[in-house]
C-alpha positions as CSV (number, residue, x, y, z in Angstrom):
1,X,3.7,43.4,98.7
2,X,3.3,42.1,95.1
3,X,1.3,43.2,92.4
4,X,-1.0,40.3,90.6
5,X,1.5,37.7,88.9
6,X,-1.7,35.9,87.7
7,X,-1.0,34.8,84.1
8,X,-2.6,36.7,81.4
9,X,-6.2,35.6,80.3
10,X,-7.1,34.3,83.6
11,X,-9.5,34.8,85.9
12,X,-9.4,36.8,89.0
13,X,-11.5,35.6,92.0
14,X,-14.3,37.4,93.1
15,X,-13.1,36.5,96.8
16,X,-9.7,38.4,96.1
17,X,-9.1,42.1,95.4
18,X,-7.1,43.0,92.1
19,X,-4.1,44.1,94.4
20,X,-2.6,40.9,95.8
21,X,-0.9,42.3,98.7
22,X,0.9,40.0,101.1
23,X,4.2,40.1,103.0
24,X,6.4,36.6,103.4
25,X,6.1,35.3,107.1
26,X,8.2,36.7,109.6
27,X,8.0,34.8,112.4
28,X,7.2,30.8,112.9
29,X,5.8,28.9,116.3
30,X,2.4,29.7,118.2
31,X,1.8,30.6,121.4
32,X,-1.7,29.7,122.5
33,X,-2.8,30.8,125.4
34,X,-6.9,29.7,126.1
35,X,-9.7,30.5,128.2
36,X,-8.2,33.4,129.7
37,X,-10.1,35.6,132.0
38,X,-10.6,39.2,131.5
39,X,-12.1,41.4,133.9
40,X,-15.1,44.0,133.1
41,X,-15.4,47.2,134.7
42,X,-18.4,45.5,136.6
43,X,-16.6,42.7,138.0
44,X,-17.8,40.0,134.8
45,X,-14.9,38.1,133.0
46,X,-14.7,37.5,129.7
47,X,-12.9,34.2,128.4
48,X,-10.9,34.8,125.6
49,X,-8.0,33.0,123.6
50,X,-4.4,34.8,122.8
51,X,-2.6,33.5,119.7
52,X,0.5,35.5,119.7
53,X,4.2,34.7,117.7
54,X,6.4,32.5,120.0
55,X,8.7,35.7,120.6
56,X,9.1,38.4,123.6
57,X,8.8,41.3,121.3
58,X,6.0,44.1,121.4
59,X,3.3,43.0,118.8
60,X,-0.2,44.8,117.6
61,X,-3.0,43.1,118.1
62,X,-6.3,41.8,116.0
63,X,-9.2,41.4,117.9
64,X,-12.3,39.3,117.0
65,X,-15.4,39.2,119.1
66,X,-19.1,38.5,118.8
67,X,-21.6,36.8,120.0
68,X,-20.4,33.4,118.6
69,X,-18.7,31.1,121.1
70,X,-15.1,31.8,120.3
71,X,-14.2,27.8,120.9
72,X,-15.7,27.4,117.7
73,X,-12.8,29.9,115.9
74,X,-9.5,29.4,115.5
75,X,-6.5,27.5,114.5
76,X,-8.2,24.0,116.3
77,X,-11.0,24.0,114.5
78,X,-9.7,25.4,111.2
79,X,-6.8,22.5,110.9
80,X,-10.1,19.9,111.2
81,X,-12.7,21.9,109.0
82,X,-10.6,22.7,105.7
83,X,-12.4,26.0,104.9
84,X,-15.9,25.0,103.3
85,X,-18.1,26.4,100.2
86,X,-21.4,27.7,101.0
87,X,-22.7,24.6,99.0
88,X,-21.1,22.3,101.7
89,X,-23.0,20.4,104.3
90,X,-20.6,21.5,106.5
91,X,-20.7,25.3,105.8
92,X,-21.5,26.9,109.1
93,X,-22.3,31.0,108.7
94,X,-20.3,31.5,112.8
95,X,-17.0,30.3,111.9
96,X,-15.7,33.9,111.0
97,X,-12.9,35.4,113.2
98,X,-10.2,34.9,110.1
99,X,-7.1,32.8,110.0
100,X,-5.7,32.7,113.1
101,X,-2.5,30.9,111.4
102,X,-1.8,33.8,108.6
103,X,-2.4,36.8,110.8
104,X,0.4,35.3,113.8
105,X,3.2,34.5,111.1
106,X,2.8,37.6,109.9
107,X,3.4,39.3,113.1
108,X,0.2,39.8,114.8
109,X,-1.7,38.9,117.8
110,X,-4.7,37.2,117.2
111,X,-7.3,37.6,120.3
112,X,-10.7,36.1,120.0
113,X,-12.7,36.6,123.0
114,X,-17.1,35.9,124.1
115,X,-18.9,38.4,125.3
116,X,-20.4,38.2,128.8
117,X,-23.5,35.3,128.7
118,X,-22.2,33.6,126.0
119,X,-19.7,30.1,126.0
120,X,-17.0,30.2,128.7
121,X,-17.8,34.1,129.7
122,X,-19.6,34.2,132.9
123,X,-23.1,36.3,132.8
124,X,-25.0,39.1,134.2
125,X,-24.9,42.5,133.7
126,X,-24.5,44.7,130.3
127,X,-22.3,43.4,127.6
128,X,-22.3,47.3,125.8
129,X,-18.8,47.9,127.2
130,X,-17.5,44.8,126.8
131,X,-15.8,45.3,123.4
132,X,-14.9,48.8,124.7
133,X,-12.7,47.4,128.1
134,X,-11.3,44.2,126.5
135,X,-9.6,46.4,124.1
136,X,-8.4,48.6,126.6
137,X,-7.0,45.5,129.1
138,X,-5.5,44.2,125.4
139,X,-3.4,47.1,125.4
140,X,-1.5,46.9,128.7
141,X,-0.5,43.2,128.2
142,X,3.3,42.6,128.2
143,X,2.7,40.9,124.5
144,X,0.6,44.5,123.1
145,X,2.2,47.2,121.3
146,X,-0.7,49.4,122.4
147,X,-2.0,49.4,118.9
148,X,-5.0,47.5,118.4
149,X,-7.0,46.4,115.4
150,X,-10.1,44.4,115.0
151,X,-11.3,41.4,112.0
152,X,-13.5,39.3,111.5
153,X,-17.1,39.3,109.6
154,X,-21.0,39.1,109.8
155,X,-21.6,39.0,114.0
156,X,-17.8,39.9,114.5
157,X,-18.0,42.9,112.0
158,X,-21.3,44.1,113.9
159,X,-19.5,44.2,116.8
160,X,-16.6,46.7,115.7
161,X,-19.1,48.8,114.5
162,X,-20.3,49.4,117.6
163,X,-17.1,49.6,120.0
164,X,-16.2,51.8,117.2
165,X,-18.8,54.8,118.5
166,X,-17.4,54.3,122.0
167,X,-14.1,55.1,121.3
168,X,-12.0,53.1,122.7
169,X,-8.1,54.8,123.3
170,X,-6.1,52.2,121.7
171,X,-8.8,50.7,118.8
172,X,-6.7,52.4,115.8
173,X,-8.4,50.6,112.6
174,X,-11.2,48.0,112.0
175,X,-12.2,45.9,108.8
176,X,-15.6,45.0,109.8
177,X,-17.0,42.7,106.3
178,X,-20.9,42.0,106.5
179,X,-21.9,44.3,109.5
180,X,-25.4,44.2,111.1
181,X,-27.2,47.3,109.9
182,X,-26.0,50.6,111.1
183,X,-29.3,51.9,112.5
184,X,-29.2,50.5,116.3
185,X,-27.2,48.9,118.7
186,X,-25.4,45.3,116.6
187,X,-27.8,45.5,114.1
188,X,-31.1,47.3,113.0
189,X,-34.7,46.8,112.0
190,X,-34.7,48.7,108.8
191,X,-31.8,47.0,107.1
192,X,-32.2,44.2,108.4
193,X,-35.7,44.0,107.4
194,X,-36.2,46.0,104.5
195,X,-39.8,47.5,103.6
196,X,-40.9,46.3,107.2
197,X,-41.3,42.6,105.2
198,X,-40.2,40.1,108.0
199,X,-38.3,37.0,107.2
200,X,-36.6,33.7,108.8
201,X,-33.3,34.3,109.1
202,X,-32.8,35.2,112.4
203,X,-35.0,32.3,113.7
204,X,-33.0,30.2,111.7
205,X,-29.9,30.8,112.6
206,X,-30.5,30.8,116.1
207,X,-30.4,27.0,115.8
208,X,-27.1,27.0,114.6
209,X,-25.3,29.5,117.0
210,X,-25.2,30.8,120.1
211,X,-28.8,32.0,121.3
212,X,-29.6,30.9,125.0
213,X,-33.3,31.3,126.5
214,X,-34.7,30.2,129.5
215,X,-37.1,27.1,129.9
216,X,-39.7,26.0,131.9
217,X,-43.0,27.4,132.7
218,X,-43.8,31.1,130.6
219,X,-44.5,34.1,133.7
220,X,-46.5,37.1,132.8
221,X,-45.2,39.9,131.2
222,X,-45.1,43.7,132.1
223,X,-48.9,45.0,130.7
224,X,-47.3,46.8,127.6
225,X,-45.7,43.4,126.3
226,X,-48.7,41.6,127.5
227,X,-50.5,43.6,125.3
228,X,-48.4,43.1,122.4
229,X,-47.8,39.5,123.0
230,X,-51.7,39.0,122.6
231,X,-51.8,41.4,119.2
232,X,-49.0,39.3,118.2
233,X,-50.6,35.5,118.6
234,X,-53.8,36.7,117.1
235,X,-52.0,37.5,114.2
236,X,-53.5,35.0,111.1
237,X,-50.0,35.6,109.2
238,X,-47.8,34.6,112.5
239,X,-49.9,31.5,113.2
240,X,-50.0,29.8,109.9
241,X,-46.4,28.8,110.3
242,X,-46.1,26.4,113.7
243,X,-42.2,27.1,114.6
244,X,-43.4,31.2,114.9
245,X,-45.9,29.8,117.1
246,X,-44.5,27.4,119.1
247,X,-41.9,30.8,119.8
248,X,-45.0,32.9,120.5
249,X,-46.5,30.8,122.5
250,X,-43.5,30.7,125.0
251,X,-43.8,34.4,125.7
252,X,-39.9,35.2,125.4
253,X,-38.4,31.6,127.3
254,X,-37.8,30.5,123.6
255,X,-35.2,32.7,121.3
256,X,-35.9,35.8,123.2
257,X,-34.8,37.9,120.5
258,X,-37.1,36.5,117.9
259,X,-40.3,36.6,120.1
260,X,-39.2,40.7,120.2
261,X,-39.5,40.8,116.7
262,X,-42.3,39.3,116.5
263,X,-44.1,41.3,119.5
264,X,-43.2,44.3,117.8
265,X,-41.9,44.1,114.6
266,X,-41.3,48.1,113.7
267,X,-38.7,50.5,113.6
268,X,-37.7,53.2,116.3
269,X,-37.6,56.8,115.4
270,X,-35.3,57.3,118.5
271,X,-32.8,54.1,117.5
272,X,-33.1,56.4,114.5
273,X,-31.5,59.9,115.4
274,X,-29.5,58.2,118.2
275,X,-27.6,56.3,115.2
276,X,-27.2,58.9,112.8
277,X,-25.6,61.1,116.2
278,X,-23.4,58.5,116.6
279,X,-22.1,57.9,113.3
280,X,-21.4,60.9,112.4
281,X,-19.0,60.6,114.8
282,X,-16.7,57.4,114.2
283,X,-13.3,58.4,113.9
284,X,-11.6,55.3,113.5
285,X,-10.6,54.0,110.0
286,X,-12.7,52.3,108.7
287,X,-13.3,49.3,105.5
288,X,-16.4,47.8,105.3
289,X,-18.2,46.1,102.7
290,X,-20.3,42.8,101.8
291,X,-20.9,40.7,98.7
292,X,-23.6,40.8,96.0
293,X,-24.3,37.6,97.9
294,X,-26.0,39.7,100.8
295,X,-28.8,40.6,99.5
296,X,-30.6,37.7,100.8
297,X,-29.3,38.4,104.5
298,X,-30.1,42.3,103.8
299,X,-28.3,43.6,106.8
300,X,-24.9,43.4,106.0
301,X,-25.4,44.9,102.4
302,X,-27.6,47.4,103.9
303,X,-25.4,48.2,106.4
304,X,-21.9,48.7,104.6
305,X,-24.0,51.2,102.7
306,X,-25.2,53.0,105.6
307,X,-21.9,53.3,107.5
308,X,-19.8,54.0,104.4
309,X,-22.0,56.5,103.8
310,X,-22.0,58.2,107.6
311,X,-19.1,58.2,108.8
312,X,-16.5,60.8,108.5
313,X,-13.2,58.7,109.2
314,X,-11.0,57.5,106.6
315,X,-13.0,54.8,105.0
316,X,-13.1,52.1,102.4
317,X,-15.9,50.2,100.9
318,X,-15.7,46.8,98.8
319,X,-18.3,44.7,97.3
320,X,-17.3,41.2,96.7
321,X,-18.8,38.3,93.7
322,X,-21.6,36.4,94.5
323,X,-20.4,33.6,95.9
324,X,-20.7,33.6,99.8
325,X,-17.3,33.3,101.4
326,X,-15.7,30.0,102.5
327,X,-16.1,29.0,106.3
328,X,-13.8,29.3,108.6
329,X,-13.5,32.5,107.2
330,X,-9.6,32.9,105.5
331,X,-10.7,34.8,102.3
332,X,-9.6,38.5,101.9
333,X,-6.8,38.2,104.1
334,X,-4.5,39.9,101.9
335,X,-6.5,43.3,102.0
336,X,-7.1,42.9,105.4
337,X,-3.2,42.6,106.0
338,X,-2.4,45.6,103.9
339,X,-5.5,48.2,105.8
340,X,-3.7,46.8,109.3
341,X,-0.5,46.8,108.0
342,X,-0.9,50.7,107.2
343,X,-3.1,51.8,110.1
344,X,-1.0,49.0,113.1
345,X,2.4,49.0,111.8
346,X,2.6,51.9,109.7
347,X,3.9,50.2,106.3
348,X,3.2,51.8,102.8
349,X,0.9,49.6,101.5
350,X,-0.7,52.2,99.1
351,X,-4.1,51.5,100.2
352,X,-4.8,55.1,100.9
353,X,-3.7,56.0,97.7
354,X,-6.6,54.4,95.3
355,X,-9.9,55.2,94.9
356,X,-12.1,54.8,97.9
357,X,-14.7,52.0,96.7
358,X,-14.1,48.5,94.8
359,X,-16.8,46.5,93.6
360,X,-17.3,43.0,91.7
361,X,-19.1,43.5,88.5
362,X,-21.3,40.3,87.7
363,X,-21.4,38.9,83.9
364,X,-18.0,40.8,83.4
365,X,-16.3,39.2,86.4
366,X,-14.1,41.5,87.1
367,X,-13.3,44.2,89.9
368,X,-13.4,48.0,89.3
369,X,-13.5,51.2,91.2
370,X,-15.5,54.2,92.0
371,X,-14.9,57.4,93.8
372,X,-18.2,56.7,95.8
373,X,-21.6,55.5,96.2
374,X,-23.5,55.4,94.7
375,X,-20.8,56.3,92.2
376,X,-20.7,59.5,91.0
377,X,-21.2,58.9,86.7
378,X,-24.3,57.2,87.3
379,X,-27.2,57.7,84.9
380,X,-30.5,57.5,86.5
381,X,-32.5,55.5,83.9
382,X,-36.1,54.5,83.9
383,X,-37.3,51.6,82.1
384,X,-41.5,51.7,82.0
385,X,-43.2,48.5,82.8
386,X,-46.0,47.8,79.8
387,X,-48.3,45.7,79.0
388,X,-47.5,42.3,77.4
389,X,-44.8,41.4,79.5
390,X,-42.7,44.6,78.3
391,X,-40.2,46.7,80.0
392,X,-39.6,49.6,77.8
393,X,-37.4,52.9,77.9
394,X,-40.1,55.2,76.5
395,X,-42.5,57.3,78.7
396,X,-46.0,57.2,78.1
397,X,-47.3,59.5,76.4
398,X,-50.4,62.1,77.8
399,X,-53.8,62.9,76.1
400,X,-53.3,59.6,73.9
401,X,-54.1,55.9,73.7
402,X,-51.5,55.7,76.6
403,X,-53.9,56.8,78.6
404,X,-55.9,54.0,78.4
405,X,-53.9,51.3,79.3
406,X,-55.5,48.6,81.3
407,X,-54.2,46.6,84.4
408,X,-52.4,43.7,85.2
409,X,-53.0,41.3,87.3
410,X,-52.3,38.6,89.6
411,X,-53.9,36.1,92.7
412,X,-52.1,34.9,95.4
413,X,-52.9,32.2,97.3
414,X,-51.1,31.9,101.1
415,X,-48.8,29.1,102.4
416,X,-51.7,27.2,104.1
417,X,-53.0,26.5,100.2
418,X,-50.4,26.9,97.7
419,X,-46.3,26.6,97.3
420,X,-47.3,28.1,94.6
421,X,-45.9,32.1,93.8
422,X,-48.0,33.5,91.6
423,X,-46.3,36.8,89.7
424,X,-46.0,39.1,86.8
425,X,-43.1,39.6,84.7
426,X,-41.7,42.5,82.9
427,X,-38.5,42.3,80.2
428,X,-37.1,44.6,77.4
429,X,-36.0,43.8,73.8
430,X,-32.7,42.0,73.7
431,X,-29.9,44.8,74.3
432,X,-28.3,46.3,71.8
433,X,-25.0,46.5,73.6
434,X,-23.8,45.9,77.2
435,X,-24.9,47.5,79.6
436,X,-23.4,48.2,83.3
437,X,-25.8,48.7,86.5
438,X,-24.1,49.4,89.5
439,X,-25.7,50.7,92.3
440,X,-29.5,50.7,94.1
441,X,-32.8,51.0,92.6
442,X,-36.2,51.8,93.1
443,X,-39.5,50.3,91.3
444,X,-42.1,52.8,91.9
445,X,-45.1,50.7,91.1
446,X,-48.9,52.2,91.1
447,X,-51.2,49.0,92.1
448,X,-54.6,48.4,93.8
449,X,-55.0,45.5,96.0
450,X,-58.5,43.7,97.3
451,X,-57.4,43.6,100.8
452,X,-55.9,46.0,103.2
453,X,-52.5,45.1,103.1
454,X,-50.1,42.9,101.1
455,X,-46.0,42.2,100.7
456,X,-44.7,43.3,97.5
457,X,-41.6,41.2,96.3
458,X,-39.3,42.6,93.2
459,X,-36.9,40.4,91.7
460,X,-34.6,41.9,89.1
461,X,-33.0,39.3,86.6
462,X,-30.6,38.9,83.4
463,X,-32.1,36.8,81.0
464,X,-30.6,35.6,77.8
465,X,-29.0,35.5,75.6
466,X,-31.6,35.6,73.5
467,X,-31.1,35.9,69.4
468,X,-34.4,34.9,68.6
469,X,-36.9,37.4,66.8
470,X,-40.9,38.2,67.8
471,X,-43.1,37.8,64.7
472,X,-46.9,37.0,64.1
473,X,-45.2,33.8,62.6
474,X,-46.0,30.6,64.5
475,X,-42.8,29.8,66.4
476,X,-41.8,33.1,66.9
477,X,-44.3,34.7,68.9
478,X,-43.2,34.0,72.4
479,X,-40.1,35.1,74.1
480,X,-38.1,31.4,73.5
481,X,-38.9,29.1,76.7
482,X,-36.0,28.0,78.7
483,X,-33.8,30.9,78.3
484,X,-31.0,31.2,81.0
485,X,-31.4,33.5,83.7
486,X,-29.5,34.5,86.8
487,X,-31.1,36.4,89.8
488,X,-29.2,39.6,90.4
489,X,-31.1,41.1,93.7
490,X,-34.3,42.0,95.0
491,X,-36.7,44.5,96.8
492,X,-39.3,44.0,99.2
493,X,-42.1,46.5,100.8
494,X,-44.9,45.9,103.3
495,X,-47.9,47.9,101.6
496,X,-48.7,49.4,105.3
497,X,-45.2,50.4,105.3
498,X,-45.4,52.5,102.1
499,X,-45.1,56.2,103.7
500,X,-42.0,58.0,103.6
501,X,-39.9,60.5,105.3
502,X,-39.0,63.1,102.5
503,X,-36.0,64.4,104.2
504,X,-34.3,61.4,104.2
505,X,-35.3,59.9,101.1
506,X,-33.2,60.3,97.9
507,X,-34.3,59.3,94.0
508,X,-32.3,56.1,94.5
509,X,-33.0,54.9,98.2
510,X,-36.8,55.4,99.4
511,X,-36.8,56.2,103.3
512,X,-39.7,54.2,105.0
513,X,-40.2,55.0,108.6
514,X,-41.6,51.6,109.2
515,X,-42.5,52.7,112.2
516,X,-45.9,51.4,114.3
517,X,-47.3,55.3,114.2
518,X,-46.2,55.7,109.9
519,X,-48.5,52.8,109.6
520,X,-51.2,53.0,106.8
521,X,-53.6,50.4,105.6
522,X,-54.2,50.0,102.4
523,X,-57.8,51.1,100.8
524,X,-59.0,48.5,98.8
525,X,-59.2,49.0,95.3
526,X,-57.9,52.2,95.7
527,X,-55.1,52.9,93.5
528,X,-51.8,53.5,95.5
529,X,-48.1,54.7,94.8
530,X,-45.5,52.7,96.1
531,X,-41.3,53.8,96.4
532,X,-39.6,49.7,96.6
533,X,-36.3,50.0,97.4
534,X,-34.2,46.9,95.5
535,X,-30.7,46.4,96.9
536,X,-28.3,47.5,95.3
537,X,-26.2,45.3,93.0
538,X,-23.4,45.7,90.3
539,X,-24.1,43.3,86.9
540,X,-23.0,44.1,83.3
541,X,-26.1,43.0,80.9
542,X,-24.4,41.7,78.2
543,X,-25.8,42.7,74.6
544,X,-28.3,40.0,73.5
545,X,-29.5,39.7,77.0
546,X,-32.7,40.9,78.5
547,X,-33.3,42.9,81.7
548,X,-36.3,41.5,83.7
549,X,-38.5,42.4,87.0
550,X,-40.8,40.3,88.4
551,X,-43.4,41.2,90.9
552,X,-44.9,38.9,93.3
553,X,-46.3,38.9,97.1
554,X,-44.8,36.0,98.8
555,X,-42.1,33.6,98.3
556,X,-42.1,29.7,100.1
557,X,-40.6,27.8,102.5
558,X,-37.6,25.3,100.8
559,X,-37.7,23.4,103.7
560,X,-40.2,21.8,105.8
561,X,-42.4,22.6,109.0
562,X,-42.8,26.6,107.4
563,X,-38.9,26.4,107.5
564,X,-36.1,27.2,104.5
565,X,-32.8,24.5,104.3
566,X,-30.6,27.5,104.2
567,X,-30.1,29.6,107.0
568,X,-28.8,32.7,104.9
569,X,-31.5,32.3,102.2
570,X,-34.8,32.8,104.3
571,X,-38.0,32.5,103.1
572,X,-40.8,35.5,104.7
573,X,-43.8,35.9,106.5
574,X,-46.5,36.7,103.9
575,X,-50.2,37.0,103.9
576,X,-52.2,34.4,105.1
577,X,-55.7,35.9,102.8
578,X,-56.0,35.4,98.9
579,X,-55.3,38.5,97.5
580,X,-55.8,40.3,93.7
581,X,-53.3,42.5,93.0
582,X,-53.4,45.0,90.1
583,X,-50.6,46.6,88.4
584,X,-51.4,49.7,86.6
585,X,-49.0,51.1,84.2
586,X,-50.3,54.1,82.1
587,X,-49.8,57.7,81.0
588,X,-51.4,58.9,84.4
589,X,-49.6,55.9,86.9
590,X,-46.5,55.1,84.9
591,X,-45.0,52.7,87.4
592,X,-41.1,52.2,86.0
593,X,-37.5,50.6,87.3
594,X,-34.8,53.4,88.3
595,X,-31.7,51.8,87.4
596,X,-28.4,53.4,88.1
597,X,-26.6,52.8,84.4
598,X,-23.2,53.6,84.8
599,X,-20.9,54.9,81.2
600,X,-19.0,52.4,79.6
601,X,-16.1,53.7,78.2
């Protein structure tokens, strides 16, 4: 293990922790043993691969799995696909099991395996003990030490998560980066789908991995999904966009798992108590995180966040840069060898010795730590949203010209007549000195609407810098055109999906039941409160610079046919009416940002 030997001045990658932890290879030569068939406790095999050390001694063992054809993973494909940017053609989201070549030389056994109904596996049956029994066969082979670990991220990090609740003898650590939301089983509604708003990105990506449907002629369905099918396809926001309908109209033969969505796009108060049972509960140790990237997927920010937060074993949390991670997946590694190297082969690494949370701070580019998370020195900070375009620290005053604030407004048209987004745009003064935001945040907005329900999208921005001085002279009276700006995260909210549970909601993260029964529609022109939870980000405004929200209902395809051209940054399912909205900000509806400031020293 080495401590950073990077020369003074330079940067440190967002992709790689501040502690570069690595150990020089002990052993050369792979033994690749492919397709090999594993036998559930039903009779199904599983095909997996075994890349093990050319050697006859007793090795522990990472284990990747998902959903994602494991002949896609590995050394093969990684020594023909040099590892890929995000901004490549060629960057595909499934090649994540990690670097089959670093993890054997090191003295591991590298196992990536299919569940049941997916590439070389056979089918039938329930794959929610498959994870569960190919750990457990894992551990009696002549090449297993009887410790076990588990890698990998995104589908592969979902899928530790859940083996995890099962408890499996001989699972004894897992590093699950970018898991599916923690609410459900591989995944959940809520996180993946936050304020109810439903978006693309499972559809998309779908055509790019390893979703199977039947074809030919659609059957009936049982009476309760027959009834929902029919809700669902006389839905004027579904049918605007033709590939929603063309999976609609297929009644579950095409991408099953979207038409589910779409059937019955709400959350489950019983997926909710079953998870937060069942967390509670993980004992195995656990490091999780995601990147500031991830707020466009949702579900594997949201999720880290859950799980760190509910589970009881020895855990870790790390937030990584921007920047999504290379495919094949070989970033991280380092950490990943020091968490296994503690937990598999029992090595001081000192990873259990530092604070339990590391997170990449944007415009200061550079890690730090926390002893939580949120962390514990935040500041909860309201900025007001005013008129003019101003976001301001000062409350409004009662019983004086505050009161009397009027409105704000803005039309949107839908998809069918505009790619235009119509929004409203809040920003302070130029800050007077840097300031650090770490953490979620909440706009809690009062508006009126003329129809009975709408999508609220929040974007939160750093603008600047900006030197420049407001003036009734001509040239100065306008916040300078062209200033840069960086997107830092967003919030969405269905406005039928504004009701909360107050037991479960904190200041900081609004708790929507998004259930069908917590439904309300909206009265129009009936003033309403809404709680929008924005993910939660970490981004050091630099002084000069300007802190900005902009509210909007809709966002547009960037690709054709409805579509986006990149499957992790989808574009929604909005409203397919013209609607007014009205922003009211005022002494008696004083909508305002909650920011999470944190001290600088």
């Amino acid at each position: 293990m080495t401590a950073s030997n990077r020369p003074s001045g330079l940067p440190h990658a967002a992709d790689r922790p501040p502690v570069d932890y690595d150990r020089a290879p002990t052993h050369s030569g792979l033994i690749a043993e492919r397709d090999v068939a594993v036998p559930m406790r039903d009779g199904v095999n599983l095909s997996v691969d075994v890349y093990r050390p050319d050697t006859d001694e007793k090795l522990p063992v990472l284990l990747a799995f998902s959903i994602y054809n494991k002949d896609l993973q590995g050394p093969d494909v990684a020594a023909t696909l040099p590892p890929q940017p995000a901004w490549s053609s060629l960057w595909a989201g499934l090649l994540e099991a990690g670097d089959t070549k670093y993890f054997v030389s090191r003295g591991y056994v590298h196992v990536i395996g299919s569940p049941r109904n997916v590439g070389k596996s056979d089918s039938g049956g329930s794959r929610l003990f498959d994870s569960y029994d190919l750990i457990e066969w894992i551990a009696q082979q002549p090449w297993c030490d009887g410790n076990v670990g588990m890698v990998g991220i995104s589908g592969f990090g979902a899928e530790q998560l859940h083996v995890a609740r099962q408890k499996p003898p001989h699972l004894k650590a897992i590093f699950p980066l970018d898991p599916r939301g923690a609410y459900g089983v591989l995944g959940s509604f809520r996180e993946e789908y936050p304020g109810g708003v439903l978006h693309l990105f499972r559809y998309l990506i779908m055509h790019f991995a390893a979703i199977h449907g039947s074809r030919g002629k659609p059957g009936a369905l049982p009476p309760e999904r027959e009834a929902l099918w029919k809700e669902a396809m006389g839905n004027p926001d579904y049918r605007m966009y033709p590939h929603l309908l063309n999976v609609l109209t297929q009644k579950g033969q095409h991408m099953p798992p979207y038409f589910d969505l779409l059937i019955n796009p709400y959350d489950s108060e019983e997926a909710v108590r079953e998870a937060e049972a069942k967390l509670a509960d993980i004992t195995v140790p656990t490091y999780t995180g995601s990147g500031w990237y991830a707020y466009t997927y949702k579900t594997h920010l949201q999720g880290a966040q859950s799980y760190f937060e509910k589970i009881a074993a020895p855990k870790k949390l790390m937030f990584a840069g921007p920047a999504h991670l290379e495919r094949p997946f070989h970033t991280l590694h380092g950490e990943i060898l020091r968490w296994h190297d503690h937990w598999l082969k029992g090595l001081d690494t000192g990873i259990m010795d530092e604070p339990p949370v590391r997170y990449w701070v944007m415009g200061a580019e550079e890690w730090r730590e926390g002893a939580g998370w949120p962390l514990p020195e935040t500041q909860w900070t309201k900025l007001y949203l005013d008129s003019w375009e101003r976001l301001r620290p000062d409350p409004f005053v009662s019983s004086s010209v505050d009161d009397e604030r009027p409105p704000d407004a803005f039309v949107q048209m839908p998809p069918t007549q505009t790619n235009t987004v119509a929004r409203l745009r809040y920003l302070t003064d130029p800050l007077p000195a840097d300031l650090l935001v770490a953490g979620p945040m909440v706009l809690n907005l009062f508006a009126a609407i003329d129809q009975d329900d709408t999508n609220w999208f929040v974007t939160v921005k750093d603008v600047g810098p900006d030197v420049s001085v407001r003036s009734v002279r001509e040239g100065e009276r306008e916040i300078p055109a062209g200033l840069p700006e960086r997107e830092v995260t967003r919030g969405w909210l269905k406005a039928s999906h504004r009701a909360l549970d107050p037991e479960r909601s904190t200041p900081w993260r609004p708790w929507h039941p998004l259930t069908r029964a917590a439904q309300q529609t909206v009265v129009p022109g009936e003033v309403t409160e809404y709680a929008i939870e924005i993910l939660a980000t970490a981004n050091l405004f630099r002084r000069g610079h300007r802190i900005c929200v902009e509210i909007a209902s809709a966002d547009m395809p960037t690709g054709v046919g409805g579509a986006t051209n990149a499957e992790y940054v989808p574009n929604h399912i909005v409203s397919s009416r013209t609607t007014l909205h009205m922003i009211y900000h005022d002494a008696a509806r004083p909508s305002h940002l909650l920011l999470p400031v944190i001290p600088q020293a």
